[in-house]
C-alpha positions as CSV (number, residue, x, y, z in Angstrom):
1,X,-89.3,-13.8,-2.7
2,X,-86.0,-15.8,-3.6
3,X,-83.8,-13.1,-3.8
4,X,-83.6,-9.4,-3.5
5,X,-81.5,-8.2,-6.4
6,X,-79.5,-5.1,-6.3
7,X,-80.9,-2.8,-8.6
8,X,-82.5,0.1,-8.7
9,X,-84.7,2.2,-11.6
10,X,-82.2,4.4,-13.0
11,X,-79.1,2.6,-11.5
12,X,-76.5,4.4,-13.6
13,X,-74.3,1.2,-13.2
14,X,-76.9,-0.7,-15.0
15,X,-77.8,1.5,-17.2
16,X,-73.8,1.7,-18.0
17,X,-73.9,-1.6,-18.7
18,X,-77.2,-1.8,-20.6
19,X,-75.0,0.2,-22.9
20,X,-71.7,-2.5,-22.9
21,X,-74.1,-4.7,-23.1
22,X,-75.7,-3.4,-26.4
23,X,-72.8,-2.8,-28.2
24,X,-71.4,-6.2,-27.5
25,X,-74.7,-8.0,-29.0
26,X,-73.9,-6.0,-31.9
27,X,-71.2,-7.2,-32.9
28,X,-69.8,-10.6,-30.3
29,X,-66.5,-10.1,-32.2
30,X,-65.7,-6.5,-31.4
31,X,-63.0,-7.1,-28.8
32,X,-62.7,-3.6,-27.7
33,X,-66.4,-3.9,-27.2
34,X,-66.0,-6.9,-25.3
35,X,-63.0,-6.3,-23.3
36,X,-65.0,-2.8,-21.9
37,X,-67.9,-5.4,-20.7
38,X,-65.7,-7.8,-20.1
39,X,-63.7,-5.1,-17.4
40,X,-66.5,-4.0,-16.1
41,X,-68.0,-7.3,-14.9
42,X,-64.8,-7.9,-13.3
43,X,-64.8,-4.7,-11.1
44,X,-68.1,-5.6,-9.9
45,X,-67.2,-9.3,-8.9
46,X,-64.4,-7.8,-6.9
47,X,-66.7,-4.8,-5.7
48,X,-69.7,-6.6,-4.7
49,X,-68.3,-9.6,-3.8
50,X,-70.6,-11.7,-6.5
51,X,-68.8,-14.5,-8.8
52,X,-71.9,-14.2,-11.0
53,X,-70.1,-11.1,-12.5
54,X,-67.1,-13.4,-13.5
55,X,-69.5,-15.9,-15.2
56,X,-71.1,-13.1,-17.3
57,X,-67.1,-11.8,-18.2
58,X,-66.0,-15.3,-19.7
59,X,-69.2,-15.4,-21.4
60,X,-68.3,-12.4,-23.2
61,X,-65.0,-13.6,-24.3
62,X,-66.0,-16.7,-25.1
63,X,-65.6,-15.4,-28.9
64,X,-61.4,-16.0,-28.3
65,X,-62.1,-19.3,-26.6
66,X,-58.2,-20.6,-28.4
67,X,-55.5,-18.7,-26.3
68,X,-53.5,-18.3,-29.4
69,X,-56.2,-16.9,-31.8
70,X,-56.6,-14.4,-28.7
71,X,-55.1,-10.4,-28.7
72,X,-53.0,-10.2,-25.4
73,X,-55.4,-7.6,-23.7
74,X,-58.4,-10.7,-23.7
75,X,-55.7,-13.0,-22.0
76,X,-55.1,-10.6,-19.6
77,X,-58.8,-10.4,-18.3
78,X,-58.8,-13.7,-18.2
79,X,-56.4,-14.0,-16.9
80,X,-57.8,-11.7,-13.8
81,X,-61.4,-14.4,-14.3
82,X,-59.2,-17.5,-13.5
83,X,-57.2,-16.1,-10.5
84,X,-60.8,-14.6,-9.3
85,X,-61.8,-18.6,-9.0
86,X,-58.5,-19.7,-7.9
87,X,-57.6,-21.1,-10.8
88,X,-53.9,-20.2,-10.6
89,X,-52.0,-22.4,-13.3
90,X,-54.5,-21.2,-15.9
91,X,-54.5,-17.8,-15.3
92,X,-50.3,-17.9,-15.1
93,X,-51.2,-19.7,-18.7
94,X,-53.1,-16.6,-19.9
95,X,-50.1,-14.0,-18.8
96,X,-47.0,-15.8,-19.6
97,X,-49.2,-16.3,-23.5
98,X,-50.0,-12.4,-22.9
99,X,-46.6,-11.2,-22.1
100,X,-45.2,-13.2,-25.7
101,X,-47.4,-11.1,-27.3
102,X,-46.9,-8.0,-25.7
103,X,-43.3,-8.1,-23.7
104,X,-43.7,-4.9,-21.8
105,X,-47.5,-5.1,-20.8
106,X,-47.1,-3.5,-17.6
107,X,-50.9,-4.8,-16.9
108,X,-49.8,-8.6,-17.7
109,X,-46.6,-7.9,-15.6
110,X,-48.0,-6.6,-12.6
111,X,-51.1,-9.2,-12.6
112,X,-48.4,-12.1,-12.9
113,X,-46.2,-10.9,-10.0
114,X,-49.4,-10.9,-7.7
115,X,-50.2,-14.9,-8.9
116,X,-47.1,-15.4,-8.3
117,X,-47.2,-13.8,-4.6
118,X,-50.4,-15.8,-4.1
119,X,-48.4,-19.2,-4.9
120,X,-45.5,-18.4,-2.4
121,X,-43.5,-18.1,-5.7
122,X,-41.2,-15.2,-4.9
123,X,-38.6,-14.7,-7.0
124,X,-40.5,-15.2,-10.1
125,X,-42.4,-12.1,-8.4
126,X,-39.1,-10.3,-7.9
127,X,-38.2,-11.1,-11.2
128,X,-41.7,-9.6,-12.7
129,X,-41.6,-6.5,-10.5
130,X,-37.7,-5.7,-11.7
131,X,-39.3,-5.8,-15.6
132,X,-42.5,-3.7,-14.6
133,X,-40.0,-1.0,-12.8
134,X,-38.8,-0.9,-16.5
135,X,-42.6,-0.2,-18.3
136,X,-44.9,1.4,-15.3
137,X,-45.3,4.4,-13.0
138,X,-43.0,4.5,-9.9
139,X,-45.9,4.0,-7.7
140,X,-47.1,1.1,-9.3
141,X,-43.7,-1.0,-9.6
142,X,-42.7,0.4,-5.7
143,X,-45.5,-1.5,-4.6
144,X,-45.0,-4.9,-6.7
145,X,-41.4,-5.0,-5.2
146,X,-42.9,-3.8,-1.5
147,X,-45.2,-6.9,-1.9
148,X,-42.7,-9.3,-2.3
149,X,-40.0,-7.3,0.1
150,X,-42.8,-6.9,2.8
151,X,-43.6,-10.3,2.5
152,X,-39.6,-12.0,2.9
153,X,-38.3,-10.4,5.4
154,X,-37.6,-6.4,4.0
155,X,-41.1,-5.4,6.2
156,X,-39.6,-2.0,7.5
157,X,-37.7,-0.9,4.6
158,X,-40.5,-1.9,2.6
159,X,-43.2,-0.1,4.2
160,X,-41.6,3.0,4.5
161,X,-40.4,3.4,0.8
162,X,-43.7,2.9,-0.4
163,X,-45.2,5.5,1.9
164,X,-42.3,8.1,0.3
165,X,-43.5,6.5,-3.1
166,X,-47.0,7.2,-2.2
167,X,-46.2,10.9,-0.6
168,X,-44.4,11.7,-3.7
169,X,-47.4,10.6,-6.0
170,X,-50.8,12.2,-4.8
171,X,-52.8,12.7,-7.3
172,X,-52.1,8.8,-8.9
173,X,-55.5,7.0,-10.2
174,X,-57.8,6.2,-7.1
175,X,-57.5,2.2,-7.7
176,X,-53.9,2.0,-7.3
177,X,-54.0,4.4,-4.5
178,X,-56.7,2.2,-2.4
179,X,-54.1,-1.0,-3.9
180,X,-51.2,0.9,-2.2
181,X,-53.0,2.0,1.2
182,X,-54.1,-1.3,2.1
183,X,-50.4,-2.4,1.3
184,X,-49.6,-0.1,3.8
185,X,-52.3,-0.7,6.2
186,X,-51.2,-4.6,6.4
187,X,-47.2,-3.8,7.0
188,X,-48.5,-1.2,9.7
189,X,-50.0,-2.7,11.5
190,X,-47.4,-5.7,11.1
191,X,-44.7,-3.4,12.5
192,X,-47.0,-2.9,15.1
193,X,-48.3,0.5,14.7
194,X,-52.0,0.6,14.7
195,X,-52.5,3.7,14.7
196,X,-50.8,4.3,11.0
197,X,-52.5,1.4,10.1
198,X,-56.1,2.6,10.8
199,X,-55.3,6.0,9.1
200,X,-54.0,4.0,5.7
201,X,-57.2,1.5,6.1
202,X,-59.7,5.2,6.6
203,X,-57.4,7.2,3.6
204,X,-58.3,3.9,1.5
205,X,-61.9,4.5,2.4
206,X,-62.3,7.5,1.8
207,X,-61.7,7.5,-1.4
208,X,-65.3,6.3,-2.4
209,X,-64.5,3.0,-4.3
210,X,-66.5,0.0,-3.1
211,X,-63.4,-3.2,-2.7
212,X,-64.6,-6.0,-0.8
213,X,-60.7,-6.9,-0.3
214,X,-60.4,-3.5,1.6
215,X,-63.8,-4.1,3.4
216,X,-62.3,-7.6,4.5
217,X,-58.8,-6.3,5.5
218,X,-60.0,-3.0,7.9
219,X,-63.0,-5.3,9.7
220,X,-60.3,-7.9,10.6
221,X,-57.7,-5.1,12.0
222,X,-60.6,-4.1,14.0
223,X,-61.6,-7.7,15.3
224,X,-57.7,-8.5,15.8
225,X,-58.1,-5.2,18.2
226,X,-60.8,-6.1,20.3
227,X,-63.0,-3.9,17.8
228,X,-65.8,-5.7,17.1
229,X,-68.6,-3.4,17.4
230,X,-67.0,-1.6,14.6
231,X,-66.3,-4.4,12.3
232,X,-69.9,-5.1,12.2
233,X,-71.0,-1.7,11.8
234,X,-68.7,-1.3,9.0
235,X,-70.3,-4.8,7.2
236,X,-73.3,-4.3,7.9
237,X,-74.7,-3.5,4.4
238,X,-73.0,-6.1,2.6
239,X,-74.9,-9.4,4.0
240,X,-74.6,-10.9,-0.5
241,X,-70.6,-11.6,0.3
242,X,-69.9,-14.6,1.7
243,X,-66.4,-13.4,2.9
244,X,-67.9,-10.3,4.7
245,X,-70.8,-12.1,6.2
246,X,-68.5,-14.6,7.7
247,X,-66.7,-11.8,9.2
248,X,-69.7,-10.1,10.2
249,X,-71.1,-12.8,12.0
250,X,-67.7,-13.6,13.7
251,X,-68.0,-10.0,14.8
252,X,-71.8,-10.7,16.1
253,X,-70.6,-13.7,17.7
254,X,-67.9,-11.9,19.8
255,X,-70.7,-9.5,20.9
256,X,-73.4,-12.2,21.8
257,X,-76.2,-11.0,19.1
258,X,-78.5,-13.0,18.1
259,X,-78.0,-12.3,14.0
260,X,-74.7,-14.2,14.6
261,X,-76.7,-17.7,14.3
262,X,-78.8,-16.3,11.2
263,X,-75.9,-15.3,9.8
264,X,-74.0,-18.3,10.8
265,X,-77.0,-20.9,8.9
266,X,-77.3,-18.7,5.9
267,X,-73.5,-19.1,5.4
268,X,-73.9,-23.1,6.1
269,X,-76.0,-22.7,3.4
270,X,-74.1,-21.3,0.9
271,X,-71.4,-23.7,1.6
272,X,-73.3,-26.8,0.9
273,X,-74.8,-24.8,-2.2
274,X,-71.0,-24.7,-3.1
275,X,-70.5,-28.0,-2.7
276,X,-73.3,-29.1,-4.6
277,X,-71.7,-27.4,-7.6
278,X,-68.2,-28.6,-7.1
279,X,-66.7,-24.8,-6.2
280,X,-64.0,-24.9,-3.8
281,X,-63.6,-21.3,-3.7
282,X,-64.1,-21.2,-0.3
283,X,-62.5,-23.2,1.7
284,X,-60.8,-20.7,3.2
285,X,-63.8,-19.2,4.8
286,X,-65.7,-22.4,5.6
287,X,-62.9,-23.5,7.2
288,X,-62.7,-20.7,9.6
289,X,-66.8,-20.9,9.9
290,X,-66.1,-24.3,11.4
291,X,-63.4,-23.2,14.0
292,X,-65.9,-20.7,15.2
293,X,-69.7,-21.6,14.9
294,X,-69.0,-25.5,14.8
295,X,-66.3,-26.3,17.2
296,X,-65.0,-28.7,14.1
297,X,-61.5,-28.4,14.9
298,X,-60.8,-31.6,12.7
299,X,-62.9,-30.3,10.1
300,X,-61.0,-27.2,9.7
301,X,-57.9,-28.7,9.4
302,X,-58.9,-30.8,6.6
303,X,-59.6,-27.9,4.7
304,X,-56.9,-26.1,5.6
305,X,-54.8,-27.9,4.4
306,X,-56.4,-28.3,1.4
307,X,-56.9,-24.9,0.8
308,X,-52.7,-24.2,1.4
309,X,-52.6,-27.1,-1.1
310,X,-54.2,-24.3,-3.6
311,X,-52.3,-21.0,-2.5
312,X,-50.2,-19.8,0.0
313,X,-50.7,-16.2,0.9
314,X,-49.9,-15.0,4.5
315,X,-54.0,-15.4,5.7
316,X,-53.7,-19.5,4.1
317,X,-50.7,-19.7,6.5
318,X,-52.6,-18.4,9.4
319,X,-55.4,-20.2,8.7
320,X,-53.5,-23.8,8.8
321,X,-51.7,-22.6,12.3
322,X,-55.3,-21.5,13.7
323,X,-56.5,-25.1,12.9
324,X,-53.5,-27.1,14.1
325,X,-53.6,-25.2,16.7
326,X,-57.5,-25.8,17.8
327,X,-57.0,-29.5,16.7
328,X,-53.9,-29.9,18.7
329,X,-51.9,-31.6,15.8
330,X,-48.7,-29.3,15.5
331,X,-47.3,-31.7,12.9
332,X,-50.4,-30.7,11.1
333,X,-48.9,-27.3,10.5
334,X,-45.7,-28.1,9.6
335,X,-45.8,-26.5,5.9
336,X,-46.8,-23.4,7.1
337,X,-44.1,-23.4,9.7
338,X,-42.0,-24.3,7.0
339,X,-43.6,-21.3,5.2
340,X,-42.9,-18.6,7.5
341,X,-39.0,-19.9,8.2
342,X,-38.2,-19.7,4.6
343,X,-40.2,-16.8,3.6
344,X,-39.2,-14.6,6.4
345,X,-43.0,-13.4,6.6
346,X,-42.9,-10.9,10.4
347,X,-46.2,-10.9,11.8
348,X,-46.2,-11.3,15.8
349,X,-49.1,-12.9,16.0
350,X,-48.4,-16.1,13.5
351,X,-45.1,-15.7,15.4
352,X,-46.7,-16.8,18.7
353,X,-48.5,-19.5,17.3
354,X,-46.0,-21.0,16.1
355,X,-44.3,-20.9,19.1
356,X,-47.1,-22.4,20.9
357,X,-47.0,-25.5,18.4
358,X,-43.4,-26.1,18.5
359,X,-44.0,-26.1,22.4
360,X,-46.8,-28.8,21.9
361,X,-44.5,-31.2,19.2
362,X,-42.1,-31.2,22.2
């Protein structure tokens, strides 16, 4: 046995896209065929945690290959495919192309402010969040400009008028609702209440929808709170995602189990896999794999730093003070120091390392 795929006789997610599937192959050039398979594939990848998905979605809009041949709600999703494989400049191609065709799109809006936010670029966030207050629901453009706020130094006013957005808002679409809880969860637990923060993560939960950035998010709240018992309870089922079986077996490894070394070669594995094909989708996780399971300090660093090269959310910025940190090289660090004094970003934990490495250039 190679590999145990995850399907089962009578799956009604494969039989739902049997169906997408069968109206695409009769007619390729029916884009509102396409675009529902296309859509589709894409929720899985970020479900399931499987860029297969995201191979299978450009392969269905391979039929509007030229960007300007393309209708605006193609460039969107792929838009959403690029940024999926970090691929940042061509997925800010596909929007600012999308939003010429369609100036209002509050879709292409709200997906440009978060690239945007991923590339520290935060006024051109600002500035996309302003236009999608224009087009969208409340909810939805109080938590683009919460984002950006939360992230540059607004955390408390942030936080709280998003959870009065949210409050006055309950019965919004479930996606944007777990969008807006993790949001929440994050500046929580920032502010330093964890106790809000674990009831946003468990509302976000609850509501049924399988998000492997919400999986990823509550298990590192509960390592970050000496919870690791419950982190890998919590990832147990999803061993197929490289992010959550890293932080599953960082979770293992903090308890002294034995799967923690399993865990720990089949991710080695994957890596060199990844390598093999030239993906560097991951250097984020591999380099934290190395600070824990290899001692590589120096290693880590490396691709730290080439990983902040790439984007430059918050957990990039951790990452690079982690590794300086380990490997003792503070001037190492210095963009992401650079990083948190401009942006404003309040988290007390990145805080004290960053006090620990300006003690160590002195």
């Amino acid at each position: 046995m190679l590999e145990r795929l995850p399907i089962r006789p009578g799956d009604p997610v494969q039989r739902d896209l049997r169906e997408l599937r069968q109206a695409v192959a009769a007619d390729p050039r029916d884009a509102a065929a396409a675009l529902r398979l296309a859509r589709r594939y894409f929720d899985l990848a970020t479900a399931e945690g499987d860029p297969r998905y995201v191979g299978y979605a450009e392969a269905v809009l391979r039929p509007w290959g030229d960007p300007h041949d393309a209708p605006a709600e193609v460039l969107v999703v792929r838009a959403q495919l690029a940024q999926y494989r970090h691929q940042f400049g061509r997925a800010l191609q596909a929007l600012d192309r999308a939003l010429e065709l369609a100036r209002g799109d509050p879709e292409a809006l709200a997906w440009r402010a978060a690239v945007r936010m991923v590339q520290g670029d935060y006024a051109g966030a600002r500035s996309d969040c302003a236009r999608l207050a224009q087009v969208a629901s409340e909810l939805l453009a109080t938590g683009c400009a919460a984002h950006v706020d939360g992230t540059t130094g607004r955390l408390r006013e942030a936080y709280d008028r998003l959870r009065i957005a949210l409050a006055r808002h309950p019965d919004v679409r479930a996606t944007l609702k777990l969008w807006v809880r993790t949001l929440l969860a994050d500046m929580a637990d920032r502010l330093g209440d964890a106790a809000a923060a674990e009831d946003h993560y468990r509302a976000a939960l609850a509501l049924g929808l399988t998000d492997q950035y919400l999986l990823a998010a509550f298990a590192e709240f509960l390592l970050e709170h000496g919870r690791p018992r419950e982190a890998a309870e919590l990832l147990r089922p999803w061993e197929r995602s490289d992010v959550l079986l890293l932080i599953l077996a960082r979770a293992e490894h903090v308890l002294g189990r034995s799967d923690a070394a399993r865990h720990a070669a089949a991710l080695e594995a994957r890596f060199a896999d990844a390598a093999r094909r030239g993906d560097r989708l991951h250097l984020q996780d591999e380099a934290q794999f190395r600070l824990v399971f290899r001692s590589d300090a120096q290693g880590a660093l490396a691709l730290a730093r080439e990983n902040w090269a790439l984007q430059k959310e918050p957990r990039d910025a951790k990452l690079l003070l982690e590794s300086a940190l380990a490997a003792r090289s503070p001037a190492a660090a210095r963009p992401a120091l650079d990083w948190l004094a401009e942006s404003r970003f309040e988290d007390p934990r990145m805080a004290a390392m960053a006090h620990e490495l300006r003690r160590l250039a002195r």
